[in-house]
LUMMARDREN-780897 format. One record per atom (N, C-alpha, C): residue in one letter; x, y, z. Coordinates in steps of 0.05 Angstrom, whole numbers, plus 32768, in hexadecimal, padded with zeros to 4 digits. Example, Ala and Ser with C-alpha at 12.3 -4.5 7.8 and 13.67 -1.06 7.14 Angstrom:
2
A81087F8E809C/A80F67FA6809C/A81087FBE809C/S81017FD3808E/S81117FEB808F/S81028001809D/
***
This chain:
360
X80D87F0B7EC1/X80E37F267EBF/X80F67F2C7ED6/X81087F397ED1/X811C7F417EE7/X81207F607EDA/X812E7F637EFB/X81367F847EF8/X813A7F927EE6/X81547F827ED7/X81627F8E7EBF/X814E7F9A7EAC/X813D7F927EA7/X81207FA07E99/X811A7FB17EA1/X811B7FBA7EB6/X81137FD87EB6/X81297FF07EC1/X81437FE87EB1/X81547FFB7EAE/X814D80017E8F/X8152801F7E8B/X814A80227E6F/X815B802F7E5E/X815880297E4B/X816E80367E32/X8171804F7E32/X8190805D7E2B/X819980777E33/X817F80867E2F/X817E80907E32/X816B80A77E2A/X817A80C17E22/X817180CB7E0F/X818180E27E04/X816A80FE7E04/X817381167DFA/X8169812E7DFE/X8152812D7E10/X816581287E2A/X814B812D7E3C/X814881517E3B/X8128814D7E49/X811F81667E46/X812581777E64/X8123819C7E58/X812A81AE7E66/X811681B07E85/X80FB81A27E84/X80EF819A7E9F/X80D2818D7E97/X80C881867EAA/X80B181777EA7/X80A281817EBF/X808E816E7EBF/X807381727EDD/X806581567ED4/X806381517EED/X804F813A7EEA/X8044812D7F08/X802581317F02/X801381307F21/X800681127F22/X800B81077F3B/X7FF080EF7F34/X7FEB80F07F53/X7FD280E77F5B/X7FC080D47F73/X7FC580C27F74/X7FCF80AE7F8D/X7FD680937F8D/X7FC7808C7FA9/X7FB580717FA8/X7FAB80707FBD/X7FB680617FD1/X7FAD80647FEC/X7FB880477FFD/X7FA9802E7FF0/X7FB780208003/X7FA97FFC7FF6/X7FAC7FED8014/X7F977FDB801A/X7F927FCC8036/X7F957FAF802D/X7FAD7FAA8038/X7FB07F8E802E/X7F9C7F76803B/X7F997F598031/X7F857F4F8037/X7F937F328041/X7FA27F318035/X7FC57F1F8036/X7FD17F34803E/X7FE07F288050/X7FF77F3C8056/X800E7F3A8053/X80287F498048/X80377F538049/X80547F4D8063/X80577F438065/X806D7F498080/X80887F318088/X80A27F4D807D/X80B37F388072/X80BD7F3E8060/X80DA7F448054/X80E07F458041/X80FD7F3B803B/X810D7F408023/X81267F38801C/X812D7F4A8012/X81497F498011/X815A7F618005/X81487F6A7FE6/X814D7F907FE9/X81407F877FC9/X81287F947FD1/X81107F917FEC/X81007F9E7FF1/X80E87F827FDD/X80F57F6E7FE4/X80E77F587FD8/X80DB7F437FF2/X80BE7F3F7FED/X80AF7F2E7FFD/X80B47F197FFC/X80B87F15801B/X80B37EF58027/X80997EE7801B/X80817EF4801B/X806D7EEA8016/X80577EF78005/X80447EF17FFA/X803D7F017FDE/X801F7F057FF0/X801C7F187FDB/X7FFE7F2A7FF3/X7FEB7F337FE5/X7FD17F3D7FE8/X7FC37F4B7FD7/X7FAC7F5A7FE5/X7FB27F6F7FD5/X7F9D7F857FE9/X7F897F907FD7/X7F717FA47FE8/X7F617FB17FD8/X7F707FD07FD6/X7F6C7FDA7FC3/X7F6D7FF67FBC/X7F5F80047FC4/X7F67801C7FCF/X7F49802F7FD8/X7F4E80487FC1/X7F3B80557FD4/X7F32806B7FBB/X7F3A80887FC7/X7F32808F7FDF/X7F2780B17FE8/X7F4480AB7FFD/X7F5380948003/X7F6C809D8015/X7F8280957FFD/X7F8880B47FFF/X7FA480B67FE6/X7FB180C77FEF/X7FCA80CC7FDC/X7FE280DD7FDB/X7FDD80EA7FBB/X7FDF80FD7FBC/X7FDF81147FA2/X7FF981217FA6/X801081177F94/X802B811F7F8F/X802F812E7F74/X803781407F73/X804881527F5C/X806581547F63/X807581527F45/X8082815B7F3D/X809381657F26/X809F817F7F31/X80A981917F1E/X80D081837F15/X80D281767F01/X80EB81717EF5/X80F381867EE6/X811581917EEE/X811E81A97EE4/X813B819D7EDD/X813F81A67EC5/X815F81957EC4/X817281A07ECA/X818681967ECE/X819881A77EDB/X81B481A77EC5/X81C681B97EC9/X81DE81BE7EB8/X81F081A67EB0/X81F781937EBE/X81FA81777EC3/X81F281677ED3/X8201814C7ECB/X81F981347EDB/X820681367EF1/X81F1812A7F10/X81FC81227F27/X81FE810D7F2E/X820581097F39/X820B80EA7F4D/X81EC80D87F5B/X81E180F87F64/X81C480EB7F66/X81A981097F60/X819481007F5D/X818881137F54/X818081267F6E/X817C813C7F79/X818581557F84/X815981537F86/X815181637F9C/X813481667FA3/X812981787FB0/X811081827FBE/X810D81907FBF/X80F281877FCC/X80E781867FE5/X80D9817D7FF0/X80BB81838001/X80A581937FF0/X808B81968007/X8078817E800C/X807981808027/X805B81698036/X8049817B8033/X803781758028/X80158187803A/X801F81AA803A/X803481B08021/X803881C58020/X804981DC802E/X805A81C0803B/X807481D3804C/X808481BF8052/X809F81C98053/X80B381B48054/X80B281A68069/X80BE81898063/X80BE81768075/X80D98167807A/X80EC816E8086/X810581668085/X810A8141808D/X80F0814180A6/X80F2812980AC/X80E581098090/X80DA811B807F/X80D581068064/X80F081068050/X80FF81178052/X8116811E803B/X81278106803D/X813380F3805D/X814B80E18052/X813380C98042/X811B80C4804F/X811180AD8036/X810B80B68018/X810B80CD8012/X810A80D07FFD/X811F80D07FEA/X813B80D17FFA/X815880DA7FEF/X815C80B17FF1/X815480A77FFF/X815380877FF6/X814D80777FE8/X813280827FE1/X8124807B7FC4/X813080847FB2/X813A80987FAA/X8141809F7F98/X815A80987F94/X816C80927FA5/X8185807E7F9E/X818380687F9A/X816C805C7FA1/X815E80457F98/X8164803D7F81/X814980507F79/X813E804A7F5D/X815480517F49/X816C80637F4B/X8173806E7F3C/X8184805F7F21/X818580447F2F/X819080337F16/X817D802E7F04/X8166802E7F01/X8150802B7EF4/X814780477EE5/X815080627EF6/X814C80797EE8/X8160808C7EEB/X8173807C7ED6/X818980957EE1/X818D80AF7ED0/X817180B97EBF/X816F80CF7EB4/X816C80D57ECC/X816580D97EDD/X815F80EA7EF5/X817380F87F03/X818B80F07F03/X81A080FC7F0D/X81A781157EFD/X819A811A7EE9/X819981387ED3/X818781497EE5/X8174813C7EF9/X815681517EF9/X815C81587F17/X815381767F1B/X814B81787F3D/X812F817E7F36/X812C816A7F54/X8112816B7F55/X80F781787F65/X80E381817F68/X80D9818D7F77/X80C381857F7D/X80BD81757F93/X80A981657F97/X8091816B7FAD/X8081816D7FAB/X8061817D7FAE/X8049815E7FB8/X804E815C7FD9/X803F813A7FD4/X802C814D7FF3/X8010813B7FEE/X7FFD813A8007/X7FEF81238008/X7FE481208020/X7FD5810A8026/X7FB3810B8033/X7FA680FF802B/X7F8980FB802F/X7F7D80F2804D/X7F9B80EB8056/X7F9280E18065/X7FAF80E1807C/X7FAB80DA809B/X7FC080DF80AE/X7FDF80CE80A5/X7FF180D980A5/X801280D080A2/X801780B680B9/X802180A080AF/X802F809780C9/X801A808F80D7/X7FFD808880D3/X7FE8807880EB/X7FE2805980D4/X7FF0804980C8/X7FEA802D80C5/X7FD0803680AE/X7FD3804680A0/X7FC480488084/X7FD780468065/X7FEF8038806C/X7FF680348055/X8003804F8049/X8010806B8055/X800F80818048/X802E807D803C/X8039806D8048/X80528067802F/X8050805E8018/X8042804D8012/X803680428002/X802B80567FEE/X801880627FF5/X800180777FDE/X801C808F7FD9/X803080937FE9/X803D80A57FE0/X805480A07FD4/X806880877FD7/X8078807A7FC6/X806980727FAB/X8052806E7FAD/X804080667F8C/X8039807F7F7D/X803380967F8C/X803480B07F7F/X804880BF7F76/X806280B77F89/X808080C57F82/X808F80B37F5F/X807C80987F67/X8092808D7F4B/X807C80887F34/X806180937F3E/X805080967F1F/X806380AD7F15/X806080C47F1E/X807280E17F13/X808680D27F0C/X809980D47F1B/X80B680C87F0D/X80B080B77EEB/X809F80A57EEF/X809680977EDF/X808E809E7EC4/X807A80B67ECD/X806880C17EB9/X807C80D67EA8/X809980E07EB5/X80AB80EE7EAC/X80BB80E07E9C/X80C380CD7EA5/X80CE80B07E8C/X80BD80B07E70/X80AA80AF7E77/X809C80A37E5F/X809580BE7E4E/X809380D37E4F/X809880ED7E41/X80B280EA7E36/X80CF80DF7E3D/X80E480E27E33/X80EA80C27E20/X80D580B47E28/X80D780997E1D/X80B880957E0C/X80B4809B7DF6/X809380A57DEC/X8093807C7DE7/X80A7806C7DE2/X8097804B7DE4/X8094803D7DF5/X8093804C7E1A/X808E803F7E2A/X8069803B7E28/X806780207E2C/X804A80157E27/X8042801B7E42/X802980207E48/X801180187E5A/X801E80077E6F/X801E7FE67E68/X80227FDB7E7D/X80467FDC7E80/X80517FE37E75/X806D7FED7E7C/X806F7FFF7E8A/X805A80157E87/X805C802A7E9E/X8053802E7EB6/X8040801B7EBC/X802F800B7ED7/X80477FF87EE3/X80477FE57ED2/X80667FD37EE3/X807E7FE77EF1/X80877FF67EDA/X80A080027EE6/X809680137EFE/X807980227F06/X807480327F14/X807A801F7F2B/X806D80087F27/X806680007F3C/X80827FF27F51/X80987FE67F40/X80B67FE97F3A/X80BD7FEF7F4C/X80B6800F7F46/X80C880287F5D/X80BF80297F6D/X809E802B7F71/X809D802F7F88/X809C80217F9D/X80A580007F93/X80AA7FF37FA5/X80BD7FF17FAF/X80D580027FA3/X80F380087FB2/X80EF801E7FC5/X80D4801F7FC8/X80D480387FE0/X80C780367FF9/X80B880277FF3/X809F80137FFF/X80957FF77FF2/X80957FE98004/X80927FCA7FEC/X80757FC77FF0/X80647FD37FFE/X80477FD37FF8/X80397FEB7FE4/X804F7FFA7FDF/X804980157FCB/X803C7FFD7FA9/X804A7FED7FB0/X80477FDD7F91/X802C7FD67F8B/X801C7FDE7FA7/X80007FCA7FA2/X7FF57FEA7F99/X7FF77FFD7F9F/X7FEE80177F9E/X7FE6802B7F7B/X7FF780117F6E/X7FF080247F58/X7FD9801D7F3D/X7FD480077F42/X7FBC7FF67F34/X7F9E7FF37F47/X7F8A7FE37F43/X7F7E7FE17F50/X7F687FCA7F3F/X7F4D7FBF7F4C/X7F457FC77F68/X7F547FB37F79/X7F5F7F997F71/X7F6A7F897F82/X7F847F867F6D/X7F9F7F7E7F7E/X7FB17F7F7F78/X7FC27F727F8A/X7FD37F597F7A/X7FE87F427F92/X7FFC7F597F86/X80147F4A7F9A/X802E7F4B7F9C/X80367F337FA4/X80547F207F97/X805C7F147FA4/X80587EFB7F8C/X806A7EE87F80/X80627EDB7F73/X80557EBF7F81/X803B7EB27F77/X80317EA97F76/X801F7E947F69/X80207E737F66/X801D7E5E7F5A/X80027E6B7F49/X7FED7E707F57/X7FD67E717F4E/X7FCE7E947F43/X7FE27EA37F41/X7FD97EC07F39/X7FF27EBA7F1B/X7FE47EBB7F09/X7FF57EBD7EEC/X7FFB7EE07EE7/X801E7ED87EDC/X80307EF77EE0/X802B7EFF7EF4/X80337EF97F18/X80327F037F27/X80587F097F36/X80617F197F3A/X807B7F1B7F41/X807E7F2C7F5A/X809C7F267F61/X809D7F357F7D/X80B07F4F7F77/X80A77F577F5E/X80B97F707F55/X80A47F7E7F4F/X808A7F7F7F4D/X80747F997F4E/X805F7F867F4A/X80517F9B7F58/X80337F8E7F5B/X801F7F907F42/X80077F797F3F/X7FFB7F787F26/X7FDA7F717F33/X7FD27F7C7F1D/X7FB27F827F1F/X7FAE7F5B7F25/X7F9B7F607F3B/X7F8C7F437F3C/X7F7F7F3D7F20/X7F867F2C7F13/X7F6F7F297EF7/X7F617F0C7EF1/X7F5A7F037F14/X7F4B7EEC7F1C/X7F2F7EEF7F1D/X7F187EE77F16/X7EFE7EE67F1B/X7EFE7EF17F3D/X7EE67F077F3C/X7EDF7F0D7F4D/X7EC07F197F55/X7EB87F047F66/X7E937F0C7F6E/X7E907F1D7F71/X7E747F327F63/X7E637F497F66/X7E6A7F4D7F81/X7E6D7F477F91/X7E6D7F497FB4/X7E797F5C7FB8/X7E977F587FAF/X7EB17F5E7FB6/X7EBF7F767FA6/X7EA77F857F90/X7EA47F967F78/X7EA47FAB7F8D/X7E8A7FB07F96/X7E7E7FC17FA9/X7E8C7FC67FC6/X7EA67FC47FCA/X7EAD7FC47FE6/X7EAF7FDD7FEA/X7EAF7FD9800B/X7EBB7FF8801E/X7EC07FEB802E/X7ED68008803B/X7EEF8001804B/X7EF0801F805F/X7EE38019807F/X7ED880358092/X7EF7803080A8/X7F038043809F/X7F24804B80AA/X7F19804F80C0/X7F20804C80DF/X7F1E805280F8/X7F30805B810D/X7F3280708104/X7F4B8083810D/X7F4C80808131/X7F56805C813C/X7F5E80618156/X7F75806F8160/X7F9080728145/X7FAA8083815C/X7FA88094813A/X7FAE80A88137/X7FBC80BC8125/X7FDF80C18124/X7FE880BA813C/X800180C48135/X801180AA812D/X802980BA812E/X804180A6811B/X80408085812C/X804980748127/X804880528134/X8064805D8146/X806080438157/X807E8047816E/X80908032815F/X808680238143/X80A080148133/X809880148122/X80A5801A8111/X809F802280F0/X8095800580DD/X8096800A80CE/X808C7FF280B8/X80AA7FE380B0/X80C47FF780A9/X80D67FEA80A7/X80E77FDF80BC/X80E57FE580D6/X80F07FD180EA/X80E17FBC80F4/X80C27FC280EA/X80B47FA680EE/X80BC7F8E80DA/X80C37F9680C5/X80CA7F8080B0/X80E07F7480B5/X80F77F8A80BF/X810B7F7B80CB/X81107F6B80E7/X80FF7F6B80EC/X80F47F5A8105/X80E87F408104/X80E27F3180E4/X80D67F1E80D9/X80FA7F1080D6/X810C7F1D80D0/X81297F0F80CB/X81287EFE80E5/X81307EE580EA/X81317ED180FF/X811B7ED2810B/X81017ED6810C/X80EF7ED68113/X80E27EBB8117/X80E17EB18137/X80D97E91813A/X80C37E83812A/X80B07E9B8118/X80997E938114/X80917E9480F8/X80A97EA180E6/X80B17EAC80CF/X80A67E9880B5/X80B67E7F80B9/X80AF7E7180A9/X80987E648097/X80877E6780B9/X806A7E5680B8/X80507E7080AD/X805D7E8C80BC/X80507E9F80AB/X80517E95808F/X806A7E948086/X80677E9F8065/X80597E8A805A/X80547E72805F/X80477E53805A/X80277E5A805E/X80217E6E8071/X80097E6B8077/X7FFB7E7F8067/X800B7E9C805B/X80087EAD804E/X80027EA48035/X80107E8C802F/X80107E88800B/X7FF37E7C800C/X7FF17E69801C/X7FD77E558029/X7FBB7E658023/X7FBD7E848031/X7FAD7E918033/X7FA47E9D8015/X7FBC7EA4800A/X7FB87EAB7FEB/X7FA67E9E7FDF/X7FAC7E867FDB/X7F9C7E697FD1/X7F837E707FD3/X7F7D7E767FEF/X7F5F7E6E7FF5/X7F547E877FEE/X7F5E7E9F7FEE/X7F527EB97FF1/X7F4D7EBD7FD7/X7F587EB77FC7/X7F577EBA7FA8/X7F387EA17FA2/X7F377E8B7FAE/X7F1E7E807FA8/X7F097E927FAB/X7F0C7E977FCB/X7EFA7EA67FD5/X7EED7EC07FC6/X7F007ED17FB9/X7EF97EE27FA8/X7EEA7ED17F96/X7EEA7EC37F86/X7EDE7EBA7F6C/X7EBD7EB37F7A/X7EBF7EA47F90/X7EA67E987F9A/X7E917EA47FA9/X7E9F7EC37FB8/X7E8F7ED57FCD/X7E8B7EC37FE3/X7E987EAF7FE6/X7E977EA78006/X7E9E7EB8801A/X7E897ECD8021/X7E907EE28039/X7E9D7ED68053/X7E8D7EBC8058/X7E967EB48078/X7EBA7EAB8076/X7EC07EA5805E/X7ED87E978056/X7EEE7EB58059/X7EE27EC98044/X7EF17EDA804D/X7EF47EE98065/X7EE47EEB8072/X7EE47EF5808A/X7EF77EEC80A2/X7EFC7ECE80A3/X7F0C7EBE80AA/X7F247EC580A4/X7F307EC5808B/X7F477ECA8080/X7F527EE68086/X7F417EFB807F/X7F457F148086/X7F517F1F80A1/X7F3B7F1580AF/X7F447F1C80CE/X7F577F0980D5/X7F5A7EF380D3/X7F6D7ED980D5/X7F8E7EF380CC/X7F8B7EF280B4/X7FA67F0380A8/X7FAE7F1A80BB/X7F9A7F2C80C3/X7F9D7F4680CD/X7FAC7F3C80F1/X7F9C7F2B8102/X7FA97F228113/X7FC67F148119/X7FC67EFD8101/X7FDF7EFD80FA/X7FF27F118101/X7FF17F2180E8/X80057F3D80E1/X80117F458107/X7FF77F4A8110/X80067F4F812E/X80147F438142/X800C7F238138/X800C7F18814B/X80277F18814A/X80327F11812C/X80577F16812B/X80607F2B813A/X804D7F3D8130/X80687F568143/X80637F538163/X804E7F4A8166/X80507F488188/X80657F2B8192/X80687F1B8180/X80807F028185/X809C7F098177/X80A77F1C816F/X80BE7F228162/X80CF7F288179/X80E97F2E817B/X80F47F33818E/X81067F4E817E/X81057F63818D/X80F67F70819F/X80DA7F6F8197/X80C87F6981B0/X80A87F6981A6/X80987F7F819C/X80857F838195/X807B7FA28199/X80587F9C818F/X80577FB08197/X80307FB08196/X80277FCD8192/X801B7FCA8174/X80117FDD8168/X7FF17FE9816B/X7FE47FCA8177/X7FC67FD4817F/X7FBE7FE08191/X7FAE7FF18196/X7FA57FFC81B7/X7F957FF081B9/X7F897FF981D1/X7F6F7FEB81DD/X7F547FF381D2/X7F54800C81C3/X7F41800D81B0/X7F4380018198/X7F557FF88192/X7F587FE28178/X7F497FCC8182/X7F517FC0819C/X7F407FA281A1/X7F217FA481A7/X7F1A7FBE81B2/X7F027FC781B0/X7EF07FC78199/X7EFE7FD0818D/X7EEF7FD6816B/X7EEF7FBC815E/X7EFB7FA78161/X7F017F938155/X7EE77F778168/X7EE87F81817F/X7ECF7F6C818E/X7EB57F798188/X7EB47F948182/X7E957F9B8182/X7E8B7F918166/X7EA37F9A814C/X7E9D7F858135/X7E9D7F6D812F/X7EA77F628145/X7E9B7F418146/X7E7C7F38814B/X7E767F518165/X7E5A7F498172/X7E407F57815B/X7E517F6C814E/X7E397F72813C/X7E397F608129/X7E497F4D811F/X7E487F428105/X7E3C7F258117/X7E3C7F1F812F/X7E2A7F078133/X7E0F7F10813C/X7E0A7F268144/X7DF17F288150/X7DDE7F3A8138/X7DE57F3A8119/X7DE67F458102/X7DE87F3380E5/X7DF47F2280E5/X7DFD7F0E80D2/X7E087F2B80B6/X7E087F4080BF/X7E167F5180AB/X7E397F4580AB/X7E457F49808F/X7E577F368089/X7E697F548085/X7E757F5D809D/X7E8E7F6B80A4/X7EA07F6280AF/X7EB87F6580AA/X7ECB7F6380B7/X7EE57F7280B4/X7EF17F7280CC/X7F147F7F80CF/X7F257F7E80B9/X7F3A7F8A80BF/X7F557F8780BB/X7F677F9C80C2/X7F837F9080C4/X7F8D7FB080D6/X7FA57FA780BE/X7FB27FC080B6/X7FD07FC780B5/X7FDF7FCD80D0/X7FF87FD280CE/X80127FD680DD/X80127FEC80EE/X7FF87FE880F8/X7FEE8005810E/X7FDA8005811D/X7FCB80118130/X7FB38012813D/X7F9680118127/X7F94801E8116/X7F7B80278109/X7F7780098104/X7F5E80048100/X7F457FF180F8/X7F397FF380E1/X7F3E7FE780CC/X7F367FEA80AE/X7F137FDB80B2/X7F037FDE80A7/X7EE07FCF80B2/X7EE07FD18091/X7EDC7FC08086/X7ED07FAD806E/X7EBF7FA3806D/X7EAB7FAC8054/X7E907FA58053/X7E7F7FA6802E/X7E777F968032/X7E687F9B8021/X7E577FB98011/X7E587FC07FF4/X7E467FD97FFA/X7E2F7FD98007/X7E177FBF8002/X7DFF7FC2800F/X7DF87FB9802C/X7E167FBA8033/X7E0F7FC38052/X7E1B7FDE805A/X7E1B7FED8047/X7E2280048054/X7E1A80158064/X7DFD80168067/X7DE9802A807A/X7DEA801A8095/X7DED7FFD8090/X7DEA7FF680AD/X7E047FF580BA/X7E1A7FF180AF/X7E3A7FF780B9/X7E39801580C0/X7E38801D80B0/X7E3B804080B9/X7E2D804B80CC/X7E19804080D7/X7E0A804580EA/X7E0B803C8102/X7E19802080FF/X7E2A800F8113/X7E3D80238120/X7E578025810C/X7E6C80388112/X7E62804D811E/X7E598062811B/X7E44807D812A/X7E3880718144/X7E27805B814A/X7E1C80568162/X7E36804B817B/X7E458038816D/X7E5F80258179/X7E74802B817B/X7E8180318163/X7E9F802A8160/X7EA68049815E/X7E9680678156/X7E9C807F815A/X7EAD80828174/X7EA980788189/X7EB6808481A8/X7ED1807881A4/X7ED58069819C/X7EF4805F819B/X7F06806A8183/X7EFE807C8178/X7F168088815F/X7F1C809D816C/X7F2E80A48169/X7F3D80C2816F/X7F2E80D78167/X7F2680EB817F/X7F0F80F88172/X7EF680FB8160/X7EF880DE8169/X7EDE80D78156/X7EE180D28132/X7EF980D0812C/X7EFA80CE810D/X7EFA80B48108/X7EF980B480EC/X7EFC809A80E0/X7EF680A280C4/X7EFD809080AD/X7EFA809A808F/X7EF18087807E/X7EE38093806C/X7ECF8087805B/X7EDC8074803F/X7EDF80648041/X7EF2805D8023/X7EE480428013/X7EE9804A7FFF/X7EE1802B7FF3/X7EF580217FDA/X7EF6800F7FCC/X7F0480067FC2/X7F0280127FA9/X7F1780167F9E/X7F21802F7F83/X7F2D80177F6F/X7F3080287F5A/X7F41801B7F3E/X7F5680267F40/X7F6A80337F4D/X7F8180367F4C/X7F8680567F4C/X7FA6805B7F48/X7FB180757F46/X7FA980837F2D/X7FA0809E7F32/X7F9380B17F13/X7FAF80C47F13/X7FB580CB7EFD/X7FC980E07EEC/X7FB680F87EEA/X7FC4810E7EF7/X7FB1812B7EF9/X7FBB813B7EF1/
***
């Protein structure tokens, strides 16, 4: 499949306006991500879990307008008040996408998005909200197109919202979901992400994922100048070799519930991820010192415990803790005795692994 597929046939008597709401969750990659090509296309193919209770809940109101523009015209609340500093990424996406939806240049739009969870702290919120902005878009297509199928309308979501965010693509399916084509994932592409539909152990059914809110505010380097920091990157190559490597194994590992295997891989991947941006030139370092904190006390509980937790970080301070459901009373009680003093006021968030974005 290529692009050209999801440009779509004229569309005629479009309608005088529409609405259309969906929830899109974050997703914690397990492979990571880092690296891309023109196109907003991966160096390396990845696959994450979906969560559930950290989302973005986006509305929007499509109103048509007298004629066609050049580009479609918007209208912008965060959390219920304007946000000028979200408007140029949104005015990007949508020049984006717009070869793919160029009924849209008929509509202004009025767009109504919040989040579950903090903006800008390494939870993926571009992601849950690029997957919420182009379900709507999406879900407004397919009102004007009544034979867009099911999985035509999941692909193309996922499409867009990877022109806005290239991890948005994992955001709109669930519970596990690659990106990135791949020998051993059948129909897997680096133009939208697709439901894992590999055997996977009871183990890995039941997960949770305890967010550990060490910094809240925005990162000191974004996600897209980290990616462009992988361009000539001394170490680039052997990443993406070791990424595919990892695929391989992690996908066994799902089928088999080898916890110690994953646990290896997991945290293996998540250290990685940093270790590039701390060797890129210009360097940079996203973890604090309560990140390495939180990350040695879950080592010592998981040896002096044989409970089968472990890390992973995204492109920020916070500490993702992965676990099993039936260790949940003893993790959660860990976190409260241990790892409580090192979050930002004491927070941290409850999440576990979801089936994907709901239409509301």
């Amino acid at each position: 499949m290529n692009d050209q597929e999801f440009i779509p046939a004229d569309l005629k008597n479009l309608a005088s306006s529409g609405k259309a709401s969906w929830k899109a969750p974050s997703n914690i990659a397990l492979v990571k991500y880092w690296g891309k090509y023109p196109g907003q296309l991966p160096a390396n193919p990845s696959l994450s879990f979906t969560l559930s209770s950290s989302a973005t809940t986006t509305s929007v109101d499509f109103q048509k307008r007298k004629s066609e523009q050049k580009t479609p015209s918007f209208d912008l609340l965060f959390e219920g008040k304007p946000n000028k500093a979200f408007e140029p990424k949104i005015k990007i996406f949508l020049d984006r996408i717009l070869p793919y939806t160029p009924w849209l240049s008929y509509y202004h739009l009025k767009i109504n998005t919040s989040n579950s969870f903090p903006h800008s702290s390494g939870i993926a919120s571009s992601a849950s909200g690029m997957a919420a902005l182009s379900l709507c878009i999406t879900e407004m297509e397919k009102t004007l197109n009544q034979e867009m199928s099911e999985q035509q309308f999941y692909r193309k979501a996922s499409f867009l919202s990877r022109l806005g965010s290239g991890s948005a693509c994992r955001s709109i399916q669930g519970p596990l979901v690659s990106w990135g084509k791949h020998p051993q994932l059948s129909g897997s592409s680096d133009l939208y992400g697709t439901a894992f539909a590999g055997p996977v152990h009871e183990i890995f059914k039941d997960f949770r994922d305890t967010i550990l809110l060490v910094h809240k505010g925005a990162k000191t380097v974004s996600s897209t100048a980290g990616h462009a920091l992988m361009e000539g990157h001394p170490f680039a190559t052997q990443r993406f070799v070791q990424a595919n490597k990892n695929m391989s194994s992690l996908i066994e590992v799902l089928a088999n519930g080898n916890m110690e295997l994953f646990i290896q891989l997991v945290e293996g991947e998540a250290l990685t991820l940093h270790a590039m941006m701390m060797s890129s030139t210009p360097s940079y370092l996203l973890m604090k010192p309560n990140t390495l904190a939180i990350i040695e006390n879950i080592r010592e509980f998981r040896k002096e415990t044989g409970e089968p937790i472990c890390f992973t970080l995204d492109a920020g301070a916070n500490v993702h803790l992965l676990y099993p459901g039936k260790s949940a009373e003893k993790v959660l009680q860990f976190i409260k005795n241990e790892l409580v003093v090192y979050c930002e006021k004491g927070q941290y968030i409850c999440d576990e692994i979801g089936s994907g974005a709901e239409k509301l």
